[in-house]
C-alpha positions in Angstrom: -2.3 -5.8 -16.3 -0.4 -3.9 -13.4 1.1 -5.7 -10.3 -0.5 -4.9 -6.9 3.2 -3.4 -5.5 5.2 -0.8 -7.6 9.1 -0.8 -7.3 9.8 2.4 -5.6 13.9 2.0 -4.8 16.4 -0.8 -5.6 19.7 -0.6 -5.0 22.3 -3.2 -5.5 25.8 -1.2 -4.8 27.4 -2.0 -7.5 29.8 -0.2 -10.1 31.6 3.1 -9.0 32.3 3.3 -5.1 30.2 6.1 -3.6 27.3 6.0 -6.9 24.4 4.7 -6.0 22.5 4.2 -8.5 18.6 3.6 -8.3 17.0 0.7 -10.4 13.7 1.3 -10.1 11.8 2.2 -13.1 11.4 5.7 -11.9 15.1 6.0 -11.1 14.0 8.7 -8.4 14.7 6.9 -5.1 18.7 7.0 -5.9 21.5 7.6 -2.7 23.9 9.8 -1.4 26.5 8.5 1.4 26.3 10.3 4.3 29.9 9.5 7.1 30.9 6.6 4.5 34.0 7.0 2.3 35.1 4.9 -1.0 36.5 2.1 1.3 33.3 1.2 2.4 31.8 -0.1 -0.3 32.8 -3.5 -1.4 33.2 -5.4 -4.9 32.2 -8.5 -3.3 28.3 -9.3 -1.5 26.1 -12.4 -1.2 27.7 -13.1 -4.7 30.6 -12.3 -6.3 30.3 -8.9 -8.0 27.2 -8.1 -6.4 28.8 -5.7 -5.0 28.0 -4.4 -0.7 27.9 -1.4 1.6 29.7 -1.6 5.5 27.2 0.0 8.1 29.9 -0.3 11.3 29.9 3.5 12.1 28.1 6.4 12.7 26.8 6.6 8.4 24.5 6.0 6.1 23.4 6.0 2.3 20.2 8.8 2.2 17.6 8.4 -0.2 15.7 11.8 -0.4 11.9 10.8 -0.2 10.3 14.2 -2.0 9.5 12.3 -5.5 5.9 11.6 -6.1 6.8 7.6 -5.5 7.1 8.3 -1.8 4.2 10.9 -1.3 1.5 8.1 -1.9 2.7 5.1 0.3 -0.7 3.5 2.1 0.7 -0.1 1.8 4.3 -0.9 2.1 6.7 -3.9 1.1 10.7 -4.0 1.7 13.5 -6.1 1.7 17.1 -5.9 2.0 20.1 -8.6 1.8 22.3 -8.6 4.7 25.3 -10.0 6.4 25.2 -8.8 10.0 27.7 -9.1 13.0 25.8 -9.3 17.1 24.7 -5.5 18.0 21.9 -4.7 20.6 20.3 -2.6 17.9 21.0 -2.6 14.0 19.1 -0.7 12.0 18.3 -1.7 8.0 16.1 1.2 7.2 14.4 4.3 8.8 11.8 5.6 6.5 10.7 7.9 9.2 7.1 6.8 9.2 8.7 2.9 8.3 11.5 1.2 10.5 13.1 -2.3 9.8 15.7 -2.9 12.5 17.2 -5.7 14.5 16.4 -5.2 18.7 18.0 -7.6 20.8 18.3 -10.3 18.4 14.7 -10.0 17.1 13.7 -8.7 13.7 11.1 -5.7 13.8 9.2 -4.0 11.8 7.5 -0.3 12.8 4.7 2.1 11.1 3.1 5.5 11.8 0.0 6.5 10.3 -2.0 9.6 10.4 -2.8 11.4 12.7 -1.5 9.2 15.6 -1.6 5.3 14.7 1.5 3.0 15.1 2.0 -0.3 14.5 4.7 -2.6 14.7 5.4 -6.7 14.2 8.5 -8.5 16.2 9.5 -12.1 15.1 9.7 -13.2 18.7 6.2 -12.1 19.4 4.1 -12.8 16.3 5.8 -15.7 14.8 4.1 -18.0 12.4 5.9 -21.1 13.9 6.4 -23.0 17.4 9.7 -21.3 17.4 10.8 -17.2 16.7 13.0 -17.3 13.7 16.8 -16.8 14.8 18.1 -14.1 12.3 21.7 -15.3 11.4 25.6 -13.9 12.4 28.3 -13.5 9.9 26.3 -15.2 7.0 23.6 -13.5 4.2 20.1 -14.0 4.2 17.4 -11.7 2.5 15.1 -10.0 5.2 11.6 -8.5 4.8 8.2 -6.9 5.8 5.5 -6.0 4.6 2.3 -3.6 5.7 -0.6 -4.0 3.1 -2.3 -0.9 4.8 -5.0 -2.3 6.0 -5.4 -5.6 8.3 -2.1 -7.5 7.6 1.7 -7.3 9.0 3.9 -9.5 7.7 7.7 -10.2 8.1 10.5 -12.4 5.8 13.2 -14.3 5.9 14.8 -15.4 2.4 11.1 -15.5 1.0 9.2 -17.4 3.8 7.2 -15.9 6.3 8.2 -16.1 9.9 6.2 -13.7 11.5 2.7 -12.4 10.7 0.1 -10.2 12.7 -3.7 -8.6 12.0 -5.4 -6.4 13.1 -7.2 -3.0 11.9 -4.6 -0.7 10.6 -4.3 3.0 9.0 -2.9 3.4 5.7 1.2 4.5 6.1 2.3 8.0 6.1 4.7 9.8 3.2 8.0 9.7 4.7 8.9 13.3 6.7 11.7 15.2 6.2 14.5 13.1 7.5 13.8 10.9 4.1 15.0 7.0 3.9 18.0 6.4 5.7 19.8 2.9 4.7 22.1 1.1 7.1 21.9 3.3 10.3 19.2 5.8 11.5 18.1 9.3 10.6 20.6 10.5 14.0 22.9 8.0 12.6 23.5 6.4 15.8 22.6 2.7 15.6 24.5 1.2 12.5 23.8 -2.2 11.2 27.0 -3.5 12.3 27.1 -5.1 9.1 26.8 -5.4 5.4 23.9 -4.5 2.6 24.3 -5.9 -0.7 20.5 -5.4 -2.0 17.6 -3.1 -0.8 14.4 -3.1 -2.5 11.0 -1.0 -1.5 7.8 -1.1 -3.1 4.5 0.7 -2.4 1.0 -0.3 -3.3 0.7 0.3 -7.2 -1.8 3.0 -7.6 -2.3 2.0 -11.2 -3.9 -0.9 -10.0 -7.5 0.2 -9.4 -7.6 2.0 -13.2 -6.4 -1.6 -14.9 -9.1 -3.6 -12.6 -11.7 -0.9 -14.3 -10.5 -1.7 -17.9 -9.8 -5.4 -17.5 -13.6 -6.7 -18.3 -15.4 -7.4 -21.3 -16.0 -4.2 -23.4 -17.2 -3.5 -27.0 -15.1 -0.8 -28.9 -18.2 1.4 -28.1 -18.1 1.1 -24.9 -14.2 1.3 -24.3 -14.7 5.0 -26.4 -17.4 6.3 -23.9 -15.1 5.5 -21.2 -12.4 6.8 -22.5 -13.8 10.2 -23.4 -15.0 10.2 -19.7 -11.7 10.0 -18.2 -10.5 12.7 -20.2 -13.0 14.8 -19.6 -12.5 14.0 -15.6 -9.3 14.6 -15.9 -9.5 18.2 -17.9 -12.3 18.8 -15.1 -9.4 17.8 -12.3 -6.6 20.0 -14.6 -8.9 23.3 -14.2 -9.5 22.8 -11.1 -6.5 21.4 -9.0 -7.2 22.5 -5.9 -10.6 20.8 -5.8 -9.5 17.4 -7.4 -6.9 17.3 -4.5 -9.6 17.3 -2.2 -11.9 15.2 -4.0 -9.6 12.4 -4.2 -8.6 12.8 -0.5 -11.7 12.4 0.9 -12.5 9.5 -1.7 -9.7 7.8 -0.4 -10.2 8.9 2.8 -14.5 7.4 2.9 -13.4 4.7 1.3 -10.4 3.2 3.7 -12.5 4.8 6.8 -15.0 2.4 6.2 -12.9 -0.4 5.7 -11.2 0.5 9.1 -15.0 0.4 10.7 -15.8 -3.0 8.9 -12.4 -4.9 9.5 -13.2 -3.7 13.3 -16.9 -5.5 13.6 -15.2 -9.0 13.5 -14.6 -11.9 11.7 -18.1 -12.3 10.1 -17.9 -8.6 9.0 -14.6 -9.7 7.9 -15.4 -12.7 5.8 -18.4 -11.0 4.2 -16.3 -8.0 3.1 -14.1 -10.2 1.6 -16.5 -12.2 0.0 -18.2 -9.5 -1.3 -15.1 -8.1 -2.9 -13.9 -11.0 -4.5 -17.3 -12.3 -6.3 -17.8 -8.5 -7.0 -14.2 -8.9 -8.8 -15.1 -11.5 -10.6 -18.7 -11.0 -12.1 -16.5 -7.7 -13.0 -13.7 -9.1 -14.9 -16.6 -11.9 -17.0 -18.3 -8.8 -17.5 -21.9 -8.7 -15.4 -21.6 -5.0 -15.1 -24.7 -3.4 -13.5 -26.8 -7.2 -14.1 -28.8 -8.7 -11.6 -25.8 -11.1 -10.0 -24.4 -8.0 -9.3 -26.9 -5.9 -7.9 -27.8 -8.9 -5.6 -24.2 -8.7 -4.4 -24.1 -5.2 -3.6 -27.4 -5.3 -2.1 -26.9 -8.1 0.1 -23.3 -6.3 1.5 -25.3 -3.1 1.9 -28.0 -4.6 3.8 -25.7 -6.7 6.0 -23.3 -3.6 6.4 -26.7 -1.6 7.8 -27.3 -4.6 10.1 -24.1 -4.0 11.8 -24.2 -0.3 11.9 -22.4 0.8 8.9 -24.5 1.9 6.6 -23.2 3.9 3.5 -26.0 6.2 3.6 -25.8 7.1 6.7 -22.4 8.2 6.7 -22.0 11.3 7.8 -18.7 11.9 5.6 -20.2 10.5 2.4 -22.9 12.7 3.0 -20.6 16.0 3.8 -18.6 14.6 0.7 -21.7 14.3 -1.4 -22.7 17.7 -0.7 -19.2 19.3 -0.8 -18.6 22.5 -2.9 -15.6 21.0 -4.8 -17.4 17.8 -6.2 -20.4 20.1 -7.7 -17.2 21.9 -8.9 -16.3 19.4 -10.4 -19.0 17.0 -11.6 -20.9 20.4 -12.9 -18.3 20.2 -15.8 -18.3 16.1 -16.6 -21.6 14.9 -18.6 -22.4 12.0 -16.3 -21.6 8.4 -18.1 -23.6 6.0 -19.3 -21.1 3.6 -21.0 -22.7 0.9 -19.4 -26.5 1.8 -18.8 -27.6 -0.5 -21.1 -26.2 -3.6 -18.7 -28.1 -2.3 -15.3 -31.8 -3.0 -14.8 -33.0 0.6 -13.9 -34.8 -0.8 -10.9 -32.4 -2.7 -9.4 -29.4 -0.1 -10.5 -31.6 2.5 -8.6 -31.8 -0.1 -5.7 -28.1 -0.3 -5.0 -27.4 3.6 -5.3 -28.0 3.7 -2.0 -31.9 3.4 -1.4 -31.5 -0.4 -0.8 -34.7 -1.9 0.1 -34.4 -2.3 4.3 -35.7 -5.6 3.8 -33.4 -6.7 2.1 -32.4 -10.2 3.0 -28.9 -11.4 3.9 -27.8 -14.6 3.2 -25.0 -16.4 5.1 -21.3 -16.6 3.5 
């Protein structure tokens, strides 16, 4: 089973002066020095033989952002270990579309999403406690944040949160040109005025949804039929690139749209959503594919999601989507599945497909 973040970048600055050398299990996210020399990187860091980085002039160490790692971001998590000196502004990283910087003493954390959506969370403003979290002088501590691309801000201070804000938020850009700059800005004119001895960066795994899918109760049958479909989906995608681009765009696109849309109606829409999603997950994982608990569940979100305004049939992007060019494309060359069509009760399977009954009753959470 895959983790819900994947490791993107981690650097430790270590080894040969002027080699930075990315630990990640891609190895892709690894830096060049940009205005620093030999004498600027350190044996010594929060440990002895960590190893460091000085930030107290107009440098940085560039991580180029055009792998595949940083194309997908959506949700973000960071942290770097620092020993900083008093500046006005001290940048840790600029990401371009992701800032973590010190202003005036406070630690903040910035985002941009498409096409014109920013957020940001300051310890001073959004702390979790009766008092904002004093970041440290002359001393190391691990700092952190934390955007899960979709309600949640979050930021860290050795582990512990100190700062935490919510809210309805789009999904975070891939990184522009100007790439990841560590210890200063992309203009290079707010160093840290300080030390790094660790950065790590880690995006929302998108593994994670394909492991959910196989992690359930399957016969060797079944697990075949599933396989053979994913193959054949993704020969389908192979011959067809251009359409599976925009098939899994707009997917994603529905999918996190009407999120957005339900996050926004309030806490009940809220605490249904989540409800939903977790006893959904978990009639999943003991195996209740396509039986009655299930359809119950589905059906009871739909109707309460039509209640409120947001029903899935009467999107009009679904139903653009559903009529799209590219997805008979596609689907005209994948025999439809039906791996599991012995586990659905045809009426109630036909129920949830998006004719759910308008009478449908709702109960409370």
């Amino acid at each position: 089973m895959s983790s819900s973040w994947e490791l993107i970048c981690d650097h430790t600055y270590t080894g040969i002066p002027g080699v930075v050398v990315d630990l990640s299990p891609s190895g892709a996210s690894y830096g060049q020095t940009l205005g620093l020399d030999d004498t600027d990187f350190l044996k010594d860091g929060a440990a002895a033989g960590s190893g460091a980085v000085r930030f107290y002039k107009p440098g940085s160490v560039y991580v180029s952002t055009e792998k595949s790692q940083w194309r997908a971001l959506g949700a973000i998590r960071g942290e770097v270990t620092l020993r900083r000196q008093p500046a006005t502004t001290a940048f840790l990283l600029d990401g371009d579309t992701f800032e973590f910087h010190i202003r005036s003493g406070a630690l903040v954390a910035w985002f941009s999403s498409y096409p014109m959506q920013y957020a940001e969370i300051v310890s001073s403003f959004d702390a979790v406690g009766p008092q904002p979290y004093q970041i440290p002088v002359g001393q190391w501590v691990t700092l952190g944040f934390m955007h899960d691309g979709v309600r949640t801000l979050e930021l860290y201070a050795d582990g512990a949160v100190i700062a935490r804000k919510t809210g309805t938020y789009a999904p975070i850009d891939a990184p522009g040109s100007s790439g990841l700059n560590i210890g200063n800005t992309r203009v290079l004119d707010s160093p840290l005025n300080g030390e790094i001895d660790t950065v790590r960066i880690w995006r929302f795994n998108p593994r994670q949804p394909l492991d959910d899918f196989a992690r359930r109760p399957m016969d060797p049958r079944t697990a075949e039929c599933w396989t053979h479909f994913l193959q054949q989906m993704q020969a389908a995608f192979a011959r067809n690139p251009d359409c599976a681009q925009q098939v899994l765009a707009a997917v994603q696109a529905i999918i996190e749209d009407l999120f957005r849309q339900a996050m926004a109606k309030g806490p009940e829409t809220q605490a249904r959503l989540r409800h939903a999603a977790q006893h959904y997950a978990q009639l999943w994982h003991q195996g209740h594919v396509g039986g009655p608990q299930m359809v119950k569940a589905l059906a009871e979100l739909i109707a309460w999601l039509r209640l409120v305004g947001l029903a899935p049939d009467a999107n009009p992007a679904l139903a653009a989507f559903l009529d799209s060019r590219c997805l008979r494309t596609v689907m005209a060359e994948i025999k439809p599945p039906d791996c599991d069509a012995k586990r659905a009760p045809p009426a109630l399977a036909r129920d949830v497909s998006g004719k759910v009954r308008r009478g449908a009753r709702v109960k409370p959470v």
